[in-house]
LOGUFI-830711 format. One record per residue: x negated, y, z of N, C-alpha, C, O in turn; residue in one letter. Coordinates in steps of 0.02 Angstrom, whole numbers, plus 50000, padded with zeros to 5 digits. Each point is the difference from the previous one (the first is absolute). Example, Ala and Ser with C-alpha at 12.3 -4.5 7.8 and 13.67 -1.06 7.14 Angstrom:
<sites>
493404971650390500455005950000499555006050000499484999950033A;500705005449931499585005950003500395005550037499755005550008S;
</sites>
This chain:
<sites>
419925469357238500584998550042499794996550063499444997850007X;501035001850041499655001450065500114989550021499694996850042X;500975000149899499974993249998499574996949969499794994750025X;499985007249919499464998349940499455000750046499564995849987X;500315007550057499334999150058500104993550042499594995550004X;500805004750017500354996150058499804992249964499774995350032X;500365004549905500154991749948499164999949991499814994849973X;499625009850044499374998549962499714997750076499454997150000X;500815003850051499595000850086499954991549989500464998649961X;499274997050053500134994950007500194996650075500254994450012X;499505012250042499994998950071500615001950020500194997450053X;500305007549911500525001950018500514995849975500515003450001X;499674987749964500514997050008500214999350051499745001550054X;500924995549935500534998850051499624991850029499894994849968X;499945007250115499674994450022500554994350025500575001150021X;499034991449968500374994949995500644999250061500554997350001X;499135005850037500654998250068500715003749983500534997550018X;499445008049950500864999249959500244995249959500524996850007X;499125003049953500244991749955500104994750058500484996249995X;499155003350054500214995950075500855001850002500494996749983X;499455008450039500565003850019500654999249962500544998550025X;499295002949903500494997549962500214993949983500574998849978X;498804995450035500244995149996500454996450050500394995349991X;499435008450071500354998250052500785001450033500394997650041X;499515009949891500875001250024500374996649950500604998850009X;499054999149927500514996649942500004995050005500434996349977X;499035001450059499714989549978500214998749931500394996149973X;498985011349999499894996949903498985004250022499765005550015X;500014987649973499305001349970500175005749946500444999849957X;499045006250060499895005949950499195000549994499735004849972X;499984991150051499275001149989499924999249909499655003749966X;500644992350015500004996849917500045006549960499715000949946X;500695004050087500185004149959499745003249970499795002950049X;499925000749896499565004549967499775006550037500365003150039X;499104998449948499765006450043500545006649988500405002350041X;499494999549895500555003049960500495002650052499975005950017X;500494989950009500674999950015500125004250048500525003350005X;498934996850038499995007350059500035006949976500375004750015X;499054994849937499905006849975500745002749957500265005550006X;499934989549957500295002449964500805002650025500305004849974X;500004990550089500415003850032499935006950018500415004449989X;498974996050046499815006450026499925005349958499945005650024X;500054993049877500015006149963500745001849984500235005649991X;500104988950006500844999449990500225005750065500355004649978X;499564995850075500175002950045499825007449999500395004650015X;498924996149966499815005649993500345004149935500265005450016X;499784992549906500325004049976500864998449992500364998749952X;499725001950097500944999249996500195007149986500515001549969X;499105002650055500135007749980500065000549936500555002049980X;498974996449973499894999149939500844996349971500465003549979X;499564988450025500724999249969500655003350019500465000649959X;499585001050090500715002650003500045005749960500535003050008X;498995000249941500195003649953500084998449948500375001949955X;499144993050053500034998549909500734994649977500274995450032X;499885007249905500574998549973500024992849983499584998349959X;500894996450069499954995749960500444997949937500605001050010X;499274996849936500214995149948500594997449993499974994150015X;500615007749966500364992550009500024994149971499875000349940X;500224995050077499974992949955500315001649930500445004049984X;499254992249986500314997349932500664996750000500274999649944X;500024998150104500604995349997500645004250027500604999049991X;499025007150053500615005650037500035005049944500405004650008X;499264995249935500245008049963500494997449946499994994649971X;500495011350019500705001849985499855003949938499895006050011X;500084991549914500065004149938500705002750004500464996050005X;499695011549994500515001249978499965002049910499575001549959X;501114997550044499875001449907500395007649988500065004950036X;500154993649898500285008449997501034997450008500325002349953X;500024994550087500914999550023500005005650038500094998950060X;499865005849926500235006150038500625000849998500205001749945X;500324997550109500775001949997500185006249976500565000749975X;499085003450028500345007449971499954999749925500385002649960X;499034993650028499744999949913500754994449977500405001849957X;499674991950078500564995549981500465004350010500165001149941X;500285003050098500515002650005500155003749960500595000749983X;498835003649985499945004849954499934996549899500225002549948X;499464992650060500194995649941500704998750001500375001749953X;499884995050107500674997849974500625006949995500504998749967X;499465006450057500315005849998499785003149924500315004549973X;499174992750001499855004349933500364994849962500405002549961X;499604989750037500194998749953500774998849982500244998749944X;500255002350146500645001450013500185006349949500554999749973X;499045005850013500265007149986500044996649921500515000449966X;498914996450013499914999349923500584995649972500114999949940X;500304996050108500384996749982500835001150015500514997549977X;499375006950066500575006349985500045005249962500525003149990X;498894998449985500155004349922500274998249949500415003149966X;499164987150022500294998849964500834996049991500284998349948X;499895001250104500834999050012500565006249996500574999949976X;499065005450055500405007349984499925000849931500565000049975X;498985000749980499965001749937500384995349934500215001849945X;499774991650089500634995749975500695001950005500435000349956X;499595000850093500965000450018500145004749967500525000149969X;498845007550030500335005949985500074998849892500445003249973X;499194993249992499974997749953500654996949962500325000549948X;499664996450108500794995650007500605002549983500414999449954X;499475004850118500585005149998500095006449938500525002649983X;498864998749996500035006849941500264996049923500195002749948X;499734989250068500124997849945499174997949957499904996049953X;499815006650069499094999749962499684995349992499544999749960X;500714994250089499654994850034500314993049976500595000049985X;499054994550009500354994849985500074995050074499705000750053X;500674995549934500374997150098500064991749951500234998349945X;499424998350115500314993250001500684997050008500264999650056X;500054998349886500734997550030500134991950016499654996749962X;500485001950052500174992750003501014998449982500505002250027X;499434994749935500695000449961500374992950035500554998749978X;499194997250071500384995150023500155005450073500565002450007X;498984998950036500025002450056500465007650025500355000950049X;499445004349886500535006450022500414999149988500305004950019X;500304989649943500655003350001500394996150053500615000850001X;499114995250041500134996750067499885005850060500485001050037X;499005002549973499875004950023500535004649999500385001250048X;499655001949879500515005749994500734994850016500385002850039X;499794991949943500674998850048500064999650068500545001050027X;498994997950003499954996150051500145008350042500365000450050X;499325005049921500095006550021500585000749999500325000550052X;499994999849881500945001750007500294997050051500275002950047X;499664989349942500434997750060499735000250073500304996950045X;499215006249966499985004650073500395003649984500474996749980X;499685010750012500245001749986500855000650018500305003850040X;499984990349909500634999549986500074998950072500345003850035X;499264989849995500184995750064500035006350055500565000850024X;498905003849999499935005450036500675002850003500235001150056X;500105000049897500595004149972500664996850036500375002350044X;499634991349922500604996850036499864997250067500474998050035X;498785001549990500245000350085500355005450044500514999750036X;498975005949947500495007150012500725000950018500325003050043X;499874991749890500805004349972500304994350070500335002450046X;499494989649951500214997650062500005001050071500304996650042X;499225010049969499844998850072500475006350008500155001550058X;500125002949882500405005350016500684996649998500415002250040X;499794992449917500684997450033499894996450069500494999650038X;499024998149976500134996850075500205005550045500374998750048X;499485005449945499775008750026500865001250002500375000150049X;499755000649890500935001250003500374997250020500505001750032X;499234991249945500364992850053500234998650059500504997150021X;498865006750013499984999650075500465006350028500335000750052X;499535003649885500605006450053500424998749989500344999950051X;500074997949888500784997449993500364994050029500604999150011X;498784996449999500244995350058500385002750066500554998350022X;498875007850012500195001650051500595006550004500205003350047X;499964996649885500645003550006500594999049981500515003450001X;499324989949977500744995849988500024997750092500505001450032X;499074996149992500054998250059500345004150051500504998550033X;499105007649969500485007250033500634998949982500404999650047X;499854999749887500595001949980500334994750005500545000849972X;499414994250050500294992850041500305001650051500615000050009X;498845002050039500025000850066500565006650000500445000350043X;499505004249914500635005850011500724996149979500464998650038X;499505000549908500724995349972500274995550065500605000050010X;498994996350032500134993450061500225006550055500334996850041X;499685007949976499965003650031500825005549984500365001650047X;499744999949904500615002349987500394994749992500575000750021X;499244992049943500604995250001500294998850070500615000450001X;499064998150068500185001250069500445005850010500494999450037X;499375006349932500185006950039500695001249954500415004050023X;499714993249924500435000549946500594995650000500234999349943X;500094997550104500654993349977500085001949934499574998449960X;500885004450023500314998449926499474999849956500184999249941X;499105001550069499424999449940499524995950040499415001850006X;500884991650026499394997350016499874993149933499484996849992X;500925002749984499804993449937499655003749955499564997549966X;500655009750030499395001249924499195003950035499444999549977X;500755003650075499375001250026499444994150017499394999649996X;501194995850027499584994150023499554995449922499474996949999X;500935004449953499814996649934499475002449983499604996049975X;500225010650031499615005849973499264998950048499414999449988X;500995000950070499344999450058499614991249992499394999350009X;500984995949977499774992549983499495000149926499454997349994X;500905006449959499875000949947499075003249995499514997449973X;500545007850056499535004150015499224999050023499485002649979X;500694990850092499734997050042499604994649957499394999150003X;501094997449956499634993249971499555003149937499534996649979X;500635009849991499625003049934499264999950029499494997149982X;500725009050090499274999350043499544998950007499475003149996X;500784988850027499444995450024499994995649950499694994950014X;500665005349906499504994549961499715005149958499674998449950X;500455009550072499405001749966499315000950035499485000949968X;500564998750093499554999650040499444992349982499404998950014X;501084997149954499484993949973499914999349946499514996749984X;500895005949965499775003149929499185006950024499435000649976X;500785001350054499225006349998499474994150057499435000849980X;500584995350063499364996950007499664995749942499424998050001X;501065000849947499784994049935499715007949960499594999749953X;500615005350066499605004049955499275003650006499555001049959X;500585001050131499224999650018499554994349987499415000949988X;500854993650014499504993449977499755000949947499395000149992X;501085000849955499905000349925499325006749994499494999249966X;500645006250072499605005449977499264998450050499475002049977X;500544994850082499404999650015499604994449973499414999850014X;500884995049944499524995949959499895003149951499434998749980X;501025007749964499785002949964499235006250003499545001849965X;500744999450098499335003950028499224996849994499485001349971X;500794993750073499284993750000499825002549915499565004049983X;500994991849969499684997949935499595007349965499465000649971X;501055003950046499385007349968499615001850040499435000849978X;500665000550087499235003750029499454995050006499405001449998X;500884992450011499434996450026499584994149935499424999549979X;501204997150008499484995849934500005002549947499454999449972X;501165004849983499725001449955499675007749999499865003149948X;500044999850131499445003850010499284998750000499495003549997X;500714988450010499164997850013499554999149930499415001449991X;501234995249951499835001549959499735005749972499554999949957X;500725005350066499855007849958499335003550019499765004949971X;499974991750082499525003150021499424994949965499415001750003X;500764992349965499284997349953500195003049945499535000649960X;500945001450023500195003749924499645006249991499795001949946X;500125002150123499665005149992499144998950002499595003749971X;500284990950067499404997350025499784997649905499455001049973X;501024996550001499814998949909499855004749995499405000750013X;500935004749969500085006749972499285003450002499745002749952X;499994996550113499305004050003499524995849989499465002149978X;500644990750036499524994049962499775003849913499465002349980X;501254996749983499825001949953499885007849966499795001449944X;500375001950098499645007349986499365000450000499695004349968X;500014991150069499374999950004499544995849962499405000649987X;501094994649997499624995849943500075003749923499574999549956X;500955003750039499865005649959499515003749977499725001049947X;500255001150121499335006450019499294996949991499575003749975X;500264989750041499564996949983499894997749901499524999049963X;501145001050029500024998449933499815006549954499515001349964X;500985001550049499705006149953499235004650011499825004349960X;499854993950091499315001050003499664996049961499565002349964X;500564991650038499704996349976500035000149923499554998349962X;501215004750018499825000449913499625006149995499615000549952X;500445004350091499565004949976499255000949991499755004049960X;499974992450076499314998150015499984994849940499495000249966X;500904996050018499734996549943500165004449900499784998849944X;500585004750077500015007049954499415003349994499895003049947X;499714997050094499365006450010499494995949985499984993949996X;499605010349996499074995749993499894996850038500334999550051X;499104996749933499814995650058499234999349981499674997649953X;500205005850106499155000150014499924998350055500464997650033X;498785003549998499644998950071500575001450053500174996550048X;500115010049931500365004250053500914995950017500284999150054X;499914999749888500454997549991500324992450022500554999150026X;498934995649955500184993950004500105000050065500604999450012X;499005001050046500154996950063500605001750032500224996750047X;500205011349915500495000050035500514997649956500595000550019X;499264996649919500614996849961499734991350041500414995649986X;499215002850043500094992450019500245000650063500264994850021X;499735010450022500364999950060500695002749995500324999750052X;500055003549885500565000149990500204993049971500394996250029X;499405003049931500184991149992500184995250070500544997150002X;499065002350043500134996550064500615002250043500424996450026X;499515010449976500605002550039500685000549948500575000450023X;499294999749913500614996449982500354993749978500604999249987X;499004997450014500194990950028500004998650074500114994350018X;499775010050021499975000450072500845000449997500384995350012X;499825011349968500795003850014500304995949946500614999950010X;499254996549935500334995149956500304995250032500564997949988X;498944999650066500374993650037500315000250062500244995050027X;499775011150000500505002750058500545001849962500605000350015X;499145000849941500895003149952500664993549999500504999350034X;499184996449907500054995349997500314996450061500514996949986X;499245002750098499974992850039500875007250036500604998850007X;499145005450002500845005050022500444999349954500565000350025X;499454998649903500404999449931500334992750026500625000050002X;499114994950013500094994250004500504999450079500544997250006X;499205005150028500314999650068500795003150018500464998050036X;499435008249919500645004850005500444995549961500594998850013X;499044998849934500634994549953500284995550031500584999449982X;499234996250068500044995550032500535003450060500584998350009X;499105006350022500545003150053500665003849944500415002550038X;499724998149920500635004049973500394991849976500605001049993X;499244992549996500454995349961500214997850078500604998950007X;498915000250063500394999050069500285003550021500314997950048X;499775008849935500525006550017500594999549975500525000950031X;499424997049888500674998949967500524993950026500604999849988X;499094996250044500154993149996500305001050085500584998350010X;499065004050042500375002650053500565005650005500405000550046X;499565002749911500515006249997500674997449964500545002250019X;499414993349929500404997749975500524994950060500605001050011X;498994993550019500404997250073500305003750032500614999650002X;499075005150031500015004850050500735002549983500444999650042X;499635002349911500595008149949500624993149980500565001250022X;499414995549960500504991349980500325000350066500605001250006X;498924997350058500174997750066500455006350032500584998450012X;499225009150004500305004650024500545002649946500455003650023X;499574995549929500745001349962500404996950005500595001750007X;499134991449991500764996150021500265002950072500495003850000X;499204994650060500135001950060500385006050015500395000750048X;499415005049893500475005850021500485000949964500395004550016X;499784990949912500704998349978500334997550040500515003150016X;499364991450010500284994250056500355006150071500514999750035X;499015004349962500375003450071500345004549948500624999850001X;499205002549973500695004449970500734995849992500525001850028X;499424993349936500604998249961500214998750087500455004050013X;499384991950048500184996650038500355006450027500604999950014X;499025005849993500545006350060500615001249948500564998650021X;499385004149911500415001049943500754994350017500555002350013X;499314990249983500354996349996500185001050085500475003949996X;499454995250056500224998950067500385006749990500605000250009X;499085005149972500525005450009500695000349981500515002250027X;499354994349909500575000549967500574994350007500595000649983X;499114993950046500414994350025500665003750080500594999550016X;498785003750010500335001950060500565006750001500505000350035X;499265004749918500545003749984500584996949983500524999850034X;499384997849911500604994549973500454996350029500584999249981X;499064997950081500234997850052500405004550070500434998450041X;499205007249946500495005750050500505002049976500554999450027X;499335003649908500565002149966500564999550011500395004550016X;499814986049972500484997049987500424999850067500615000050009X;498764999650046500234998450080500205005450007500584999150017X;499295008049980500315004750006500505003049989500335003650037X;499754994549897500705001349954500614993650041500595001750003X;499254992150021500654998050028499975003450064500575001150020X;499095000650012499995004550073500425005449985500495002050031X;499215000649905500335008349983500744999049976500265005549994X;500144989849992500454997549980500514998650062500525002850019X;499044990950008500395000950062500265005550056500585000350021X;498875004249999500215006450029500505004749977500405003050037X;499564997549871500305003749983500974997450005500475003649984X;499574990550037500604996049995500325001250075500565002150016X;498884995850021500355002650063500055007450024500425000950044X;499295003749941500125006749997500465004249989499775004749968X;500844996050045500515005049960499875006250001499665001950047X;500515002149913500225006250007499995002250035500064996650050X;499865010649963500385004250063500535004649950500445003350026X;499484996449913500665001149961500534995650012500575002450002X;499344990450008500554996149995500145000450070500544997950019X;498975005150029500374997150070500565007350010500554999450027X;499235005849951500645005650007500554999849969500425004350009X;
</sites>
């Protein structure tokens, strides 16, 4: 090599007046420095060709073990073991349903359930039937009202029939408008009834169903689990009878903590529905009896005024027989 010559010349070092030189542009003594230090820049320089190919290393502290979390492999585990646990929930219900199958009952909890269903139900039923009398309410209001306004209208156009037209048209007028406040006490009544079925004891119905598949599935876990303990048990066998064991004390105690919660939400359902239904019954007796009674106070009261009106007219009135 043409440097390896250059390092053996002894006449060809770098003569002292650069080290002058350098000392003079740094003001750092470099005479101290090792012979070495010339040469060896000068081989650094020469093979730079050389490193810019060669590959380097990375540290020990920059490398990145990946392991085997592959998202498609996780996505694909949890999609396999979604399917396995929808087989075994379909193959329950259909069990269920053929009659084949045995089902968890709970003997404090379903027959609160199954009432709690009827009286949706019933309640659904009789809001209906109220929002169709408000419905009739409101048109017969406004046609006793019409028929006010016609009666007030011929009693003017009528002398000799203005006391009974006029009775009829008064009569008419006041039915009206206290039924017009008999049917707002009834929309009240039916939109708190609404509240109570669509909304809370809907809210209820949707953990009832949220039970329902709790325990279909703890089912489904159950009856695997007796079956596997029905069968042999070898090499092949045990590990999946101890991982049915876990996953069914797993779904044992979700069963269980929804069993407990739904109980808890159906005795505050009863206990609000009961206020709730006390409070709006009275209120729409109260407006009933109140239009019932005003009505009937005020007829009573026309009646009588009418009949001395109708009395009197008929006194001053003669004949046109008697006048010929």
């Amino acid at each position: 090599m043409e440097m390896s010559g250059g390092a053996g010349d002894p006449e060809e070092e770098a003569p002292p007046t650069e080290v002058n030189c350098n000392r003079n542009h740094a003001g750092i003594d470099l005479t101290s420095c090792p012979a070495e230090a010339t040469p060896s820049v000068t081989m650094e320089t020469g093979q730079s060709k050389d490193l810019s190919v060669t590959p380097q290393k990375p540290m020990s502290g920059s490398m990145v073990i990946h392991g085997n979390n592959n998202p498609a492999s996780e996505k694909l585990e949890r999609v396999r073991k979604w399917s396995i646990n929808t087989y075994k929930c379909t193959r329950q219900v259909l069990s269920e349903k053929l009659g084949r199958g045995s089902r968890t009952v709970d003997l404090e909890l379903e027959p609160h359930l199954e009432l709690l269903r009827d009286d949706r139900q019933r309640y659904d039923h009789m809001t209906k039937l109220t929002q169709t009398l408000a419905s009739q309410l409101a048109q017969f209001t406004v046609t006793q009202k019409t028929l006010g306004d016609a009666f007030s209208e011929l009693s003017v156009k009528t002398p000799p029939l203005h006391v009974a037209f006029g009775m009829n048209a008064e009569a008419q007028k006041f039915l009206s408008k206290s039924g017009e406040t008999l049917m707002v006490a009834i929309n009240a009544f039916t939109s708190d009834m609404n509240t109570l079925v669509t909304r809370t004891i809907e809210d209820t119905m949707v953990n009832a169903k949220q039970y329902e598949a709790v325990r279909i599935e703890y089912d489904a876990h159950r009856v695997d689990l007796e079956e596997l303990n029905l069968g042999p048990r070898d090499d092949t066998t045990l590990p999946k009878l101890e991982q049915a064991q876990r996953d069914f004390q797993n779904q044992k105690g979700r069963y269980q903590q929804i069993r407990d919660d739904l109980s808890i939400k159906l005795k505050l359902l009863q206990e609000n529905k009961v206020k709730v239904l006390h409070q709006q019954l009275w209120l729409l007796h109260a407006a009933v009896a109140a239009h019932t009674s005003s009505c009937h106070n005020f007829l009573e009261h026309n009646m009588l005024q009418a009949g001395e009106d109708l009395h009197l007219a008929g006194l001053d009135a003669p004949s046109w027989l008697e006048d010929s």
